[in-house]
C-alpha positions in Angstrom: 0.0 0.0 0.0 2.9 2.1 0.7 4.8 1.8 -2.4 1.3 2.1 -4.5 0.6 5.9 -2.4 4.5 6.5 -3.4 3.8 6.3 -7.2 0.7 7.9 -7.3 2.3 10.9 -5.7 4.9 10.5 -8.1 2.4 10.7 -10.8 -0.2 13.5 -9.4 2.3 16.3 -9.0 4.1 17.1 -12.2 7.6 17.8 -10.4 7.4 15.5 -7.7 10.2 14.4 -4.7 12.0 11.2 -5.5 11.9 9.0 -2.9 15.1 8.4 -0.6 14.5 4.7 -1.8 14.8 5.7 -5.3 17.8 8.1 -4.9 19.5 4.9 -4.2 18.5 3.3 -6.6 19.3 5.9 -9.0 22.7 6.2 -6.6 23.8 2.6 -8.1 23.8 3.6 -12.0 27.3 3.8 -12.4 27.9 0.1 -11.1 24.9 -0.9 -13.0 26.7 0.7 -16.3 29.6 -0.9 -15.3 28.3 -4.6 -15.6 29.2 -7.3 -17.8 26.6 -7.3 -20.8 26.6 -10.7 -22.7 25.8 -10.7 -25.7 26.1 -14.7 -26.8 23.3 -17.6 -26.6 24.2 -19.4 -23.5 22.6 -22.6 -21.8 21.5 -19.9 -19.2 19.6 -18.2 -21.6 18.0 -21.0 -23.1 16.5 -22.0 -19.9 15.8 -18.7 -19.0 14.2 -18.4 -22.3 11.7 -21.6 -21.5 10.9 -20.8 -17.8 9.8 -17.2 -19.1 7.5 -18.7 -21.6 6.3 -21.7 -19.8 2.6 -21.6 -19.6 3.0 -21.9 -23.8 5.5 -24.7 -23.3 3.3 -26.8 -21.0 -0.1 -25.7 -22.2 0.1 -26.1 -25.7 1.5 -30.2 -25.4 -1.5 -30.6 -23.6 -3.9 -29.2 -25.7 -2.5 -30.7 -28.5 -2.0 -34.5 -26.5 -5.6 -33.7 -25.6 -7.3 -32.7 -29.0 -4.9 -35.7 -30.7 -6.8 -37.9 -28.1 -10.5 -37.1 -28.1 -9.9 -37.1 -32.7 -8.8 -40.9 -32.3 -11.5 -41.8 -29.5 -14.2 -40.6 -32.0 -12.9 -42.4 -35.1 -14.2 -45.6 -35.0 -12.1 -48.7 -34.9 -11.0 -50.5 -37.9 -9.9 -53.8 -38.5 -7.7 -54.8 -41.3 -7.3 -58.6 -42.5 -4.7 -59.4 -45.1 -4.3 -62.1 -47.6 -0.9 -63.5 -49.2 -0.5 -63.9 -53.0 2.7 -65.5 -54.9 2.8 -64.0 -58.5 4.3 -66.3 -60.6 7.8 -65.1 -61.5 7.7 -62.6 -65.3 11.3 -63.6 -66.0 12.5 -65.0 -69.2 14.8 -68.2 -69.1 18.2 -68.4 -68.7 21.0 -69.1 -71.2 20.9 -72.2 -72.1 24.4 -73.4 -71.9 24.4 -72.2 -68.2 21.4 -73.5 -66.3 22.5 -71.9 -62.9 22.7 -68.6 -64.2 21.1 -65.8 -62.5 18.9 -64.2 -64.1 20.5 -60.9 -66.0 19.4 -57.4 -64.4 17.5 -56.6 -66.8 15.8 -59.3 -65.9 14.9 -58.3 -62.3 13.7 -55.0 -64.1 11.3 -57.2 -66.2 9.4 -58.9 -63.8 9.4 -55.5 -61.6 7.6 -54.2 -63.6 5.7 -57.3 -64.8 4.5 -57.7 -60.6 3.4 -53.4 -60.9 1.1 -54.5 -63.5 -0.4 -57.7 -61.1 -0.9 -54.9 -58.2 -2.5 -52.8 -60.6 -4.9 -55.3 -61.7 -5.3 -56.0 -57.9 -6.8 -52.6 -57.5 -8.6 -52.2 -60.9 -12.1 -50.9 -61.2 -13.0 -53.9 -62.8 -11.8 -56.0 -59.9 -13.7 -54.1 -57.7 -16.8 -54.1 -59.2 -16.6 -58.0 -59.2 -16.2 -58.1 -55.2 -18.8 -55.8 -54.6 -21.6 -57.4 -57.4 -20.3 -60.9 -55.8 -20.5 -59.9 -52.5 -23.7 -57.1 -52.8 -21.6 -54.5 -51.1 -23.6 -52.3 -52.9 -26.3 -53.0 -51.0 -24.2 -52.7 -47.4 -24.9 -49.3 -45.3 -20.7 -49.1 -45.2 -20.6 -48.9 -48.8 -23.0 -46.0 -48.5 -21.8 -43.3 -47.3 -19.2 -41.1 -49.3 -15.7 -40.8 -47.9 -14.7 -37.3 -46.8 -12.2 -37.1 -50.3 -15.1 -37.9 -52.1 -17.2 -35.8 -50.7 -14.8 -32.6 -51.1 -14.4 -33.4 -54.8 -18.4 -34.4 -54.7 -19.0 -31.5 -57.6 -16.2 -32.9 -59.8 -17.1 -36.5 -59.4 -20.0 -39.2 -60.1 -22.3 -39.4 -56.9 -24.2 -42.7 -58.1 -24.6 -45.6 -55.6 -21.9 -47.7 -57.6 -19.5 -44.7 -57.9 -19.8 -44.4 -54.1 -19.2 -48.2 -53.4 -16.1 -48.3 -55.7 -15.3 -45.1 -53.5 -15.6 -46.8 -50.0 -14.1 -50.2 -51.4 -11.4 -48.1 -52.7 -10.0 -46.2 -49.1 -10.2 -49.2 -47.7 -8.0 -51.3 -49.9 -4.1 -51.8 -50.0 -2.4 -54.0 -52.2 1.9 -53.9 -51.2 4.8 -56.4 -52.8 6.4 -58.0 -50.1 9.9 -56.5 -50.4 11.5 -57.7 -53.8 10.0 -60.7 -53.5 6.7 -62.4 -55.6 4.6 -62.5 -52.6 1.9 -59.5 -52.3 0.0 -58.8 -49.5 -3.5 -57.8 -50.1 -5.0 -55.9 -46.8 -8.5 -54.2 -46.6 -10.0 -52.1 -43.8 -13.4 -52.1 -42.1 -15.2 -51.3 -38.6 -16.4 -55.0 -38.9 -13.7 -57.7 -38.5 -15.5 -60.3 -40.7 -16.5 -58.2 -43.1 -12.8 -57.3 -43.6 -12.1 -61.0 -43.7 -14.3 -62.0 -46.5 -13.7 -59.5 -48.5 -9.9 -59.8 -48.5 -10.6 -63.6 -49.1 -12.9 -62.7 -52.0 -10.5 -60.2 -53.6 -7.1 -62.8 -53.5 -9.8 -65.8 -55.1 -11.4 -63.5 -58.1 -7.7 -62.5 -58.9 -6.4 -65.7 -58.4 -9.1 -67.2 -60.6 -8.8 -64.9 -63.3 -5.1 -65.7 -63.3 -5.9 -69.7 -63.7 -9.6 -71.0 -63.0 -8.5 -74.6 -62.3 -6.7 -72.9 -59.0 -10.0 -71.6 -57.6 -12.2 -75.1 -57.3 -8.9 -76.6 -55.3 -7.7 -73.5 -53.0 -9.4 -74.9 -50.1 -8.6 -78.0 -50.4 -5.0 -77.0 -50.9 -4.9 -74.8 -47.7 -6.4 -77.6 -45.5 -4.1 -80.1 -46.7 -0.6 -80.4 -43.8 1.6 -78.2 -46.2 4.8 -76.1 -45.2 4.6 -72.7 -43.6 3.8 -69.4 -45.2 7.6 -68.4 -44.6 9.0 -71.7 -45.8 7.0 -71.1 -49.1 8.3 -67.7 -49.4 11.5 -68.5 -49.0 11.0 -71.4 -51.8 10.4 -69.3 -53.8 12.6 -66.9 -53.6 15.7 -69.2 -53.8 13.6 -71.0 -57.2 12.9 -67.7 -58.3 16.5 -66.4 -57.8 18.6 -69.1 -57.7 17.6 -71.0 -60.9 15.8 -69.5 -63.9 12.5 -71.1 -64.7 9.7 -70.5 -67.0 6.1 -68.6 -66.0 4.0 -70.3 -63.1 1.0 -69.8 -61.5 -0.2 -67.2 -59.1 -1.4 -69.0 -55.9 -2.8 -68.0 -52.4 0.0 -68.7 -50.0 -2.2 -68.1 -47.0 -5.7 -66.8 -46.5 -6.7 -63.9 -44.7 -7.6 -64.4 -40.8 -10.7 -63.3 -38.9 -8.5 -60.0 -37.1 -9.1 -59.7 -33.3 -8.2 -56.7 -32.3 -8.1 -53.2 -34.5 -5.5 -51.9 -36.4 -6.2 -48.3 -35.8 -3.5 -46.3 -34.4 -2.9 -46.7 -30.3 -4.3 -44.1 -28.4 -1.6 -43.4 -26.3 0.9 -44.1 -28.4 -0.3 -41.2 -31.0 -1.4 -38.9 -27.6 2.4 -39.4 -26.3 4.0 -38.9 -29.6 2.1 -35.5 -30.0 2.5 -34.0 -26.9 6.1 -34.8 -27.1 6.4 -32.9 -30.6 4.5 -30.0 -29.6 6.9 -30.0 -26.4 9.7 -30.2 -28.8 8.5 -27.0 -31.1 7.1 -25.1 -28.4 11.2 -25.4 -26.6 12.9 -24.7 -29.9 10.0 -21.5 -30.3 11.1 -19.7 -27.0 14.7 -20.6 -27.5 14.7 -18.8 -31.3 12.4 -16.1 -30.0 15.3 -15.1 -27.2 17.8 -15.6 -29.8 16.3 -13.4 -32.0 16.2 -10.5 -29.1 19.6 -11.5 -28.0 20.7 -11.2 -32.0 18.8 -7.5 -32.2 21.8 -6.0 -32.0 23.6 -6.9 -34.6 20.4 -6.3 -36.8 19.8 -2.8 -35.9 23.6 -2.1 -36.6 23.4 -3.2 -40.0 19.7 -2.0 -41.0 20.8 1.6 -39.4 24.5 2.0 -39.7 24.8 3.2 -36.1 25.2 1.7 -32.4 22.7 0.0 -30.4 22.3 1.4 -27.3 19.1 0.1 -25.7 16.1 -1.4 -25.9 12.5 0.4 -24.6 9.7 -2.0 -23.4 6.0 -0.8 -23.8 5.2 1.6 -21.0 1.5 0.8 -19.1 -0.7 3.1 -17.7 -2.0 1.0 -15.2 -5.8 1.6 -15.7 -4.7 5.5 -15.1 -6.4 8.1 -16.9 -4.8 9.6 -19.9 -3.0 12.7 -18.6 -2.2 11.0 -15.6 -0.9 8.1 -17.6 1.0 11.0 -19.5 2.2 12.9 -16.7 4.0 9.6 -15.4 5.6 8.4 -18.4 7.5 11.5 -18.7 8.7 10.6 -15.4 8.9 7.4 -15.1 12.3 6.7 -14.1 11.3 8.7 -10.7 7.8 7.3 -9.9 9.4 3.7 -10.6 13.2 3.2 -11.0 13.0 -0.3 -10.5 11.0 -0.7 -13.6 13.0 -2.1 -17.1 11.8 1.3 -18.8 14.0 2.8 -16.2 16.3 0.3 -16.0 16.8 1.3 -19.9 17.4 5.2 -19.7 20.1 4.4 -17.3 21.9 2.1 -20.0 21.0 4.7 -22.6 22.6 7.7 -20.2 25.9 5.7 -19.7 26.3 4.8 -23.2 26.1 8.2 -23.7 28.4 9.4 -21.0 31.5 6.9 -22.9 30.6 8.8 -26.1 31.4 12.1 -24.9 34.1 13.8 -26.3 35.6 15.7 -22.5 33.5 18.9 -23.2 31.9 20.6 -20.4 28.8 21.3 -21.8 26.6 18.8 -24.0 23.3 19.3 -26.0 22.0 16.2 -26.7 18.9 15.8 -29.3 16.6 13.1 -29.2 14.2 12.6 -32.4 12.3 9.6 -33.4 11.3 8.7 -37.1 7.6 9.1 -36.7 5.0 10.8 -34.3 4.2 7.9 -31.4 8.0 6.1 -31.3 8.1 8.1 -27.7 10.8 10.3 -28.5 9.1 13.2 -25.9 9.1 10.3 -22.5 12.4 9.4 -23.4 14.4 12.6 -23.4 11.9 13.9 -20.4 13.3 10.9 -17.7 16.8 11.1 -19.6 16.9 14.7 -18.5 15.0 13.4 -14.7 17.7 10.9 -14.4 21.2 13.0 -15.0 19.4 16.0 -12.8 18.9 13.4 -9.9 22.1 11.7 -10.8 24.2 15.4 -9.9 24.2 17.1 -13.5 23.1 20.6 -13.9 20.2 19.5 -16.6 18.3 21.3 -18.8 15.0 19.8 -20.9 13.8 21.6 -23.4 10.5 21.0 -25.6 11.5 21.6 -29.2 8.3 20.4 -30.6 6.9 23.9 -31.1 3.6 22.3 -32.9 2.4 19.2 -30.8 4.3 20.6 -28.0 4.1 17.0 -25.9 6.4 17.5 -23.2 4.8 21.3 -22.5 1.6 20.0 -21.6 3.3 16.8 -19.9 5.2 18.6 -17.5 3.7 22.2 -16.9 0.1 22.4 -18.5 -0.1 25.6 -16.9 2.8 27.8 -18.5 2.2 31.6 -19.6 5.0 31.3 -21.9 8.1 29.4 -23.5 10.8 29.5 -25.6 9.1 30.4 -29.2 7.1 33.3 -27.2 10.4 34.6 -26.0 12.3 34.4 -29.1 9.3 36.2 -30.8 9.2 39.1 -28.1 13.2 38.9 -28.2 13.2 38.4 -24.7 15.5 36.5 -22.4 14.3 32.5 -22.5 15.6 32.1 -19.0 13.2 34.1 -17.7 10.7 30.7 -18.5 12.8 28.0 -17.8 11.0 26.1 -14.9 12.7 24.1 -12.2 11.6 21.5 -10.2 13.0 22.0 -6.8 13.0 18.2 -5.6 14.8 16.5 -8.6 17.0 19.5 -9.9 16.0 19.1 -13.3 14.9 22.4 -15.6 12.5 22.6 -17.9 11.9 25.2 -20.8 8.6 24.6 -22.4 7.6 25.2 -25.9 5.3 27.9 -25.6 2.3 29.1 -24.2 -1.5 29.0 -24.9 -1.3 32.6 -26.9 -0.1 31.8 -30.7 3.2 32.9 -31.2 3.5 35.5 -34.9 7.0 34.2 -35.5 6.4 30.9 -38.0 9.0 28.1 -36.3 11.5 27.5 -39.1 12.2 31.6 -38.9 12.6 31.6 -35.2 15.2 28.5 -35.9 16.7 30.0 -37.8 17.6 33.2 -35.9 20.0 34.5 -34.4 18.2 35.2 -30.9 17.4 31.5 -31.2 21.3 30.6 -31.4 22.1 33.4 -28.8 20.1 31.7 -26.3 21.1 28.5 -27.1 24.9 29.8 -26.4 23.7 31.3 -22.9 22.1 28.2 -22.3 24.9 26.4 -22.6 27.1 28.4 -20.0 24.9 27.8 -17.6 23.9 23.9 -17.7 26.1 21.5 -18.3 23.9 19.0 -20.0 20.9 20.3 -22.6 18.4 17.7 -23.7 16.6 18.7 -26.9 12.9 16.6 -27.4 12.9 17.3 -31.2 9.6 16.8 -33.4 9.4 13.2 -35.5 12.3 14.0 -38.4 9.8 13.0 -41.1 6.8 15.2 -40.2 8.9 18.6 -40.4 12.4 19.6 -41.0 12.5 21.3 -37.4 14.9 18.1 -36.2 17.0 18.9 -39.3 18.2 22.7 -37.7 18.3 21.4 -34.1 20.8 19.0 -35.1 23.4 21.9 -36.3 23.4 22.7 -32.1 23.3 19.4 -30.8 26.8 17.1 -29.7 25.3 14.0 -29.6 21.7 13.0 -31.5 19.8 9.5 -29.8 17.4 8.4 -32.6 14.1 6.4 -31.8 12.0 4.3 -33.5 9.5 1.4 -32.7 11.0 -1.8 -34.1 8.7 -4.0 -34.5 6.1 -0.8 -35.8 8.2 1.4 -38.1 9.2 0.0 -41.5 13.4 -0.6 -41.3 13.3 1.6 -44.9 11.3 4.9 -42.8 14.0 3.9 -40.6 16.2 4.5 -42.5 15.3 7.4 -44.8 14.7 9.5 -41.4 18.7 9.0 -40.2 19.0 10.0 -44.0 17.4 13.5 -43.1 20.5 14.4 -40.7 22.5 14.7 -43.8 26.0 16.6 -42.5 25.2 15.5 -39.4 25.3 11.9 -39.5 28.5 11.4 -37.7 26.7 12.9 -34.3 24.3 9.9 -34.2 25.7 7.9 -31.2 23.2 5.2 -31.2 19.6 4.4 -31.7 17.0 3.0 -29.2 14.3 0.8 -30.1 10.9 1.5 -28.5 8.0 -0.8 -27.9 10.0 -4.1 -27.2 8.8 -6.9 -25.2 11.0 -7.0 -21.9 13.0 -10.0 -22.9 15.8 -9.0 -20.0 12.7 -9.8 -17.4 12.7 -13.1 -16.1 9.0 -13.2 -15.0 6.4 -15.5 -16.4 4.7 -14.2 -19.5 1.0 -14.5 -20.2 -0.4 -16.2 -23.2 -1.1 -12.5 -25.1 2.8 -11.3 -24.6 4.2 -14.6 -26.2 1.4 -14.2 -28.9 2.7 -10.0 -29.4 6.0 -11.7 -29.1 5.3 -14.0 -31.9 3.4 -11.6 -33.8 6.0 -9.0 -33.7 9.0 -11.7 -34.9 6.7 -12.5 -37.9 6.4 -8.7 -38.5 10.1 -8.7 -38.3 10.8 -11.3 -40.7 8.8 -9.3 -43.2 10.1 -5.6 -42.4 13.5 -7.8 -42.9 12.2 -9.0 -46.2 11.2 -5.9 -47.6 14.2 -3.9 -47.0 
């Protein structure tokens, strides 16, 4: 309750106190700046990366396990009976002067093919329709009902009752050669075992009929007889077949198909374990290529913008405030919570800076963002909060003369500003503003009256560089919250009086090419740039668990990525 009474009075009064708490905090920058940052993919960081995203990791294996098992608990079962064919072997004899020869290769590649054209004639139409007129399938509620293929190509196809039996027969039937042997295996599927029985019986005798009547009348008699096993036969065959050329035989039944007793669906659990084990798999290598891919940012914004990285901005909250409340405590943010990551980044950002200076006493610093909304305005507000409380003589100024963002941020209530002053060429520090808490000043924009002198003119002044040069003998750091480069070419002549220029824009929201063609707009000025900041980033640094809509921004925004990526 105590800390929640501390941030709202951080937020209520414009220019608040900083806590002694947060003094500390803020006390402890310097060490913070000082510590290691590693930049490669470590085991740590994998497992940081799962425990982070770990209601995705567990829930979604489950789902899946659980959606894999109620889809093959409402199939129904299916039994599959299978019946053995020897094709006689399509080889031609061997040379006569040589009767152990093997046979030549191509040979083999005859009766390859010659055994394609038996399986083919195994699954013919004609076939079919002799099995299901011999056995009235026709007739047979199974053989009634279209098969969802058939069904989806329903306006392309036949829809007649025989069409639809040939249809059913056909999913259910599978003809396969035994490896490069003569035997083929002829299997059919069916929700009733017997049914599957008969008529895998009933396609092996019609075929094997066709191939030589004489064999039908004695097949049973045959099979009843004491005769060697179905493997002993196979193998006899194989070592007549390959072993010793002979001429064209019969095709025979080697062994009937069996009444099956239990189905030959897949296993429940089996399929239910190997699913949730694969979605387990894809959902670890996800959040380990997601914290890659933030870990690997750096290098991407280097090379998309031709300038350092310096930190990374995660999207502020408001907390259920109300808008200018919400407002009021962005722009201070780093003093109504340091502890947060937003704060957490200003400090990096501030230190960064501090190794990029060049040993002058005075520094103007600009910040400017490529587009309106990349919160270029909150950014250089608790920069400015942060080196005030941190022992610098700071100085914020509001340089967007149209929006003027920070002005009604910070001091809604201001008479006048610097474009009022500069118009009435009077002294600017007569508005500069100072909160007496954190130390920081603050010169605002204007006031309500409008101001006769357009803004490029007064930029272009000399009054406007005059103050700007008394400015700078009395503050030893001056933070300049420029207007969006693209919108106006304002940024363009506050960059002629800045030392060092931080450049914002929203990653996963700007375009890498506006990017881009904004740094282009600093023309001579280029080499100032000491780094850009990317707004609006997840907090990948926290260690917390994410909800289910952050991983899905997360994902959204690495898809978006992939694409800005693409397009540049």
């Amino acid at each position: 309750m105590i800390r929640r009474v501390r941030r709202l009075a951080g937020v209520v009064a414009p220019m608040a106190l900083c806590t002694v708490e947060d003094a500390e905090t803020m006390a402890d920058d310097k060490a913070y700046a000082d510590a290691p940052h590693r930049t490669g993919f470590t085991i740590t960081c994998a497992r940081g990366a799962v425990l982070k995203r770990a209601k995705a990791v567990l829930l979604v294996p489950l789902v899946a396990a659980f959606a894999a098992f109620l889809v093959l608990t409402l199939m129904p079962e299916r039994y599959t009976a299978s019946a053995l064919i020897q094709i006689g072997p399509r080889q031609m004899p061997a040379a006569a002067d040589d009767p152990d020869a093997l046979p030549a290769p191509a040979t083999f590649e005859a009766e390859r093919k010659s055994i394609e054209k038996e399986i083919a004639a195994l699954q013919s139409a004609s076939l079919m329709e002799r099995v299901i007129a011999e056995l009235k399938l026709d007739d047979d509620p199974e053989f009634k009902k279209q098969p969802l293929s058939a069904v989806i190509l329903s306006p392309f196809t036949k829809t007649d009752s025989q069409a639809i039996a040939r249809e059913v027969f056909r999913s259910g039937l599978a003809v396969q050669r035994l490896h490069n042997s003569s035997l083929i295996a002829v299997r059919y599927s069916s929700p009733d075992a017997a049914k599957a029985q008969q008529i895998a019986n009933t396609i092996a005798s019609i075929y094997v009929a066709g191939e030589n009547p004489a064999l039908a009348a004695s097949d049973a008699t045959k099979l009843s007889q004491s005769e060697p096993t179905a493997s002993e036969r196979a193998f006899s065959a194989m070592l007549a077949e390959y072993g010793y050329a002979r001429t064209l035989s019969r095709a025979q039944v080697i062994q009937k198909a069996q009444m099956p007793s239990e189905p030959a669906g897949a296993k429940k659990l089996r399929v239910t374990a190997i699913t949730a084990i694969s979605s387990l798999a894809i959902m670890l290598a996800l959040a380990v290529l997601l914290e890659r891919n933030a870990l690997l940012r750096t290098r991407k914004v280097e090379k998309t913008l031709a300038c350092p990285h310096m930190t990374t901005l995660p999207a502020m909250t408001s907390d259920g405030d109300e808008d200018a409340t919400a407002s009021a405590r962005s722009a201070r943010l780093i003093v109504a919570e340091p502890a947060c990551p937003y704060a957490d980044a200003v400090r990096d950002a501030c230190s960064e800076l501090a190794k990029r200076t060049d040993g002058e006493s005075t520094r103007v610093i600009l910040v400017a963002s490529a587009l309106p909304g990349e919160g270029a305005e909150s950014f250089a507000s608790n920069m400015a909060h942060h080196l005030a409380v941190a022992g610098e003589k700071t100085l914020l100024v509001d340089c967007d003369f149209r929006s003027k963002g920070l002005t009604r941020q910070l001091s809604p209530h201001a008479t006048a500003g610097l474009l009022d002053q500069i118009a009435n060429h009077a002294p600017v520090e007569k508005v500069i503003l100072r909160d007496s808490l954190t130390g920081v000043h603050f010169l605002p924009a204007s006031g309500p009256a409008p101001v006769s002198l357009a803004v490029p003119a007064a930029l272009r002044s000399l009054g406007f560089t005059a103050s700007f040069q008394s400015l700078k003998a009395r503050f030893s750091t001056i933070v300049l919250a420029a207007p969006p480069l693209l919108d106006t070419t304002d940024a363009r002549a506050l960059a002629e009086l800045a030392d060092q220029i931080v450049f914002l824009t929203a990653w996963h929201r700007t375009p890498h090419a506006v990017a881009k063609k904004a740094l282009a707009v600093l023309d001579a000025h280029q080499h100032k740039v000491a780094g850009a900041v990317l707004t609006d980033i997840s907090d990948e640094s926290d260690s917390s668990l994410m909800s289910f809509g952050a991983i899905f921004r997360e994902i959204r925004r690495a898809t978006r990525l992939v694409s800005f990526d693409r397009a540049a």
